[in-house]
N, C-alpha and C positions, 0 to 999 in steps of 0.2 A: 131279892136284889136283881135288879135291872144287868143284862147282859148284852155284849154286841151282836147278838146271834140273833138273826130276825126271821119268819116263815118266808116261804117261797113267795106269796103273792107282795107280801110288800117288799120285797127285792124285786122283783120285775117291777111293780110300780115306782120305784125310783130310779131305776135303770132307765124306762121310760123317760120318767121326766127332766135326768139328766140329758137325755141323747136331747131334749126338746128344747131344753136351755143352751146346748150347747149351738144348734140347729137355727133357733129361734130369740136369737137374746133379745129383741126389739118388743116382742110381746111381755115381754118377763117386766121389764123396762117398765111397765105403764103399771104391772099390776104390782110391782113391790113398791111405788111413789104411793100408791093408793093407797096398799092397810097398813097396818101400824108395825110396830117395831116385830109383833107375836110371830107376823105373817113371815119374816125376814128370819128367824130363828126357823120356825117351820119349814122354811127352803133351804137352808144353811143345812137343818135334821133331815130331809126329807133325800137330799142331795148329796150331801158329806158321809153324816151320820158318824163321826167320831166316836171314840170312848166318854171322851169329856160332856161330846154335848148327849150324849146319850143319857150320861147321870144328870147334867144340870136342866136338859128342857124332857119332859114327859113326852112319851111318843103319845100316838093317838093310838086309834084300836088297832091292833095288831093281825087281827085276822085276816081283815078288810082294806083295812088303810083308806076308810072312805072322805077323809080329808085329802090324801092324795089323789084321787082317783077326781074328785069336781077338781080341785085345782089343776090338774092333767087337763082334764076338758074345758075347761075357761079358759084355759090358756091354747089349745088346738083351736077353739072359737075365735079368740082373738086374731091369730094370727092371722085368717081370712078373710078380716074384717079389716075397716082403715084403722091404723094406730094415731088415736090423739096421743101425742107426747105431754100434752100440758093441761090441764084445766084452770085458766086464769081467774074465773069467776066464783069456782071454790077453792086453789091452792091458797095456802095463807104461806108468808114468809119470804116473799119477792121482796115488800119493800125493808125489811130489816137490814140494820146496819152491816156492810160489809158483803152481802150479798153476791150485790152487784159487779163488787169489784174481784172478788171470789171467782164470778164467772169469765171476766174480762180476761183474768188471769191466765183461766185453764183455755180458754179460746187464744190468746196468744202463744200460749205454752206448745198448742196442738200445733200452733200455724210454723214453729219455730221447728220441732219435730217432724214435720210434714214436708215427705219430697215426691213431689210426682213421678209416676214410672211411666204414663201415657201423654202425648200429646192428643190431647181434647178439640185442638183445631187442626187435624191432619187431613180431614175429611174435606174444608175449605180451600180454595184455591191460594196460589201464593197472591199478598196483599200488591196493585200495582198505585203504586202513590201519584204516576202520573199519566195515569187515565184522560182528565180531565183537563189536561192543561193543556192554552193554545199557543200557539206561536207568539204572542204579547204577553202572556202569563208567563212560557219560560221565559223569555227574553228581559223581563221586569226582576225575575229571580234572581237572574243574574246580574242584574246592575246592583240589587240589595247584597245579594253574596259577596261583589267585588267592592261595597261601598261606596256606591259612587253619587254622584249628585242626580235628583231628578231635573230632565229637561225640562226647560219654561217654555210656556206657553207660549208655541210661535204666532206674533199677527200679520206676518209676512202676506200673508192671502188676504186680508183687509186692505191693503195699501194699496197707493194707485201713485206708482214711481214714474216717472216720463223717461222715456229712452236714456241710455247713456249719451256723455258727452261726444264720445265717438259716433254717434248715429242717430245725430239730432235731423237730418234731412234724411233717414231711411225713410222709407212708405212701411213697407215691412213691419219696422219697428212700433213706428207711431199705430200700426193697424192692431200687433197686439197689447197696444195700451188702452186701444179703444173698446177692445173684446173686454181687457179686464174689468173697463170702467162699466160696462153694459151688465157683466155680470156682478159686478156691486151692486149699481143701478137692483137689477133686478132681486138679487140678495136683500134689499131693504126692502123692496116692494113686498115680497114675499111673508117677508117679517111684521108690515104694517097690515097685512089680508089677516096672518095669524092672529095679532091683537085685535082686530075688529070682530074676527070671528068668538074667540075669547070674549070680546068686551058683549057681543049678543047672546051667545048659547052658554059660555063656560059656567053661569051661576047655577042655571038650571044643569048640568053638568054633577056640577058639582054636591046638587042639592041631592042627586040619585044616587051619586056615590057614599051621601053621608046615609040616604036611609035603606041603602045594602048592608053598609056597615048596623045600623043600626036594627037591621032584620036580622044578620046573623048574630048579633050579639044576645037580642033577645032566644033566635036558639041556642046559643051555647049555654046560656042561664037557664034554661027549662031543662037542656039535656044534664047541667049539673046538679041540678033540683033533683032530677030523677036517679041521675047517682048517689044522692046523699039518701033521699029516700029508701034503696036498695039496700046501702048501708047502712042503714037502723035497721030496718027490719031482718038483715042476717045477724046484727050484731043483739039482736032481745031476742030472734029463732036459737042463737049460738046462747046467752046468756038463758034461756030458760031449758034450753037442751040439758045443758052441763048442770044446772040449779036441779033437774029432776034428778039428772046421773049420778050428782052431786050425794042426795038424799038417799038412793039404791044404795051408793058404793056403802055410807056410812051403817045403811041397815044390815047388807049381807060384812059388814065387818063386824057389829056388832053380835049377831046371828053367829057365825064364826068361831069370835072369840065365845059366845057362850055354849058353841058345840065342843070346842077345846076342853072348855072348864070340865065339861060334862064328862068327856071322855078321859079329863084327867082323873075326874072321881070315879069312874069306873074302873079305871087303871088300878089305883087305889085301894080301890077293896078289891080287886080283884087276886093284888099285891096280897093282902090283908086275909085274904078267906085263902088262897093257898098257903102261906107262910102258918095260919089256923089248922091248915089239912096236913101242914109236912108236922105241925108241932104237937095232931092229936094222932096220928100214923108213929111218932115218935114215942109218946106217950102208952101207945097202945104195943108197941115192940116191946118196952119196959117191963108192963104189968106182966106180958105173956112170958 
């Protein structure tokens, strides 16, 4: 009959591998998603070690504990290694029903539970919102703030008014009406140089602005070619990575579970040829 009392080395080997779980959960994380339900009982035994699970899961060898001892180092390996948390390409069970929403769940659940004790932006200056603003930006802010109507468009500077009625025989006056009509005058002039010049050069103008446009367009579409390109080939580097890891993880699980079995039949008779030794020891006090 199986006892809670266990030798020296496999108490320090899971004294170990607790301080390692406790120290290290992120690594434990990848390797208990990976094997099977055996694996999770064996860290439950390996870790707890109960009365109950002692009778229901067979320990491994007792002298050694060489199931604990690679598990201990797989897992000190891991940890100095990057942790993939997921393997999409052989995890099965994302798309089943309920899943999804399973996880949405526990991701709100955390967000609801979750209160900051650090500010994360304390490091940043305070924000100033009006950095950029000029004297016609505030001053617009404020007509929107106070609701007020937009000014129409004044054509006061177009016009060409003749002096008022009080100072129809000024020189003065008439002189700046003459100024203003010279600079209309000239204001059209101005206007009809720019349409000419437009009406000669702007097509050709305009023909070089289309095939700027139309050079960088051509690079943005090479340089997104080359990003899609990048991304297949990380995405079949990533899909044939994890298809080989894939096939390991499966082998040393099976390997595993049949070092377990092994070790539980040796358990077994081991159980079996002592319980033989205590009942022919027994036997032989009898006869004597």
């Amino acid at each position: 009959m199986l006892t809670d009392s266990q030798p020296t080395t496999t108490n320090n080997s899971r004294c170990v591998l607790l301080l390692y779980l406790v120290l290290c959960p992120a690594a434990v994380s990848r390797a208990v998603s990976c094997c099977c339900i055996s694996c999770c009982v064996l860290l439950l035994y390996l870790v707890l070690c109960p009365a109950a699970v002692s009778r229901a899961v067979p320990r491994p060898v007792s002298c050694c504990c060489a199931s604990c001892c690679v598990l201990l180092l797989c897992l000190v390996k891991m940890s100095h290694d990057v942790i993939v948390d997921a393997l999409p390409y052989i995890d099965t069970g994302y798309d089943e029903p309920g899943v999804r929403e399973a996880a949405i769940a526990m991701v709100e659940d955390e967000k609801k539970r979750y209160r900051p004790t650090k500010n994360y932006l304390e490091h940043l200056p305070q924000l100033n919102l009006n950095a950029f603003e000029t004297e016609v930006m505030r001053c617009e802010f404020e007509r929107v703030a106070a609701r007020q109507p937009m000014d129409t468009l004044s054509m006061k500077r177009y016009e060409l008014p003749p002096p008022p009625p009080g100072k129809m025989t000024d020189v003065a006056a008439w002189g700046e009406c003459v100024d203003n009509s010279m600079a209309q005058l000239e204001h059209q002039a101005t206007r009809i140089t720019n349409l000419d010049l437009m009406n000669e050069f702007g097509s050709e103008a305009w023909k070089a602005h289309n095939n700027i446009l139309q050079h960088m367009l051509t690079r943005s579409q090479a340089q997104l070619q080359e990003y899609k390109k990048e991304i297949q080939e990380l995405n079949w580097s990533r899909k044939s990575m994890q298809t080989k890891a894939g096939e390991e993880l499966r082998h040393l699980e099976t390997s595993w579970v049949s070092l377990v079995s092994r070790n539980y039949e040796i358990e077994q008779a081991c159980v079996l040829l002592e319980a033989e030794i205590a009942k022919s020891e027994r036997e032989k006090e009898i006869q004597e």
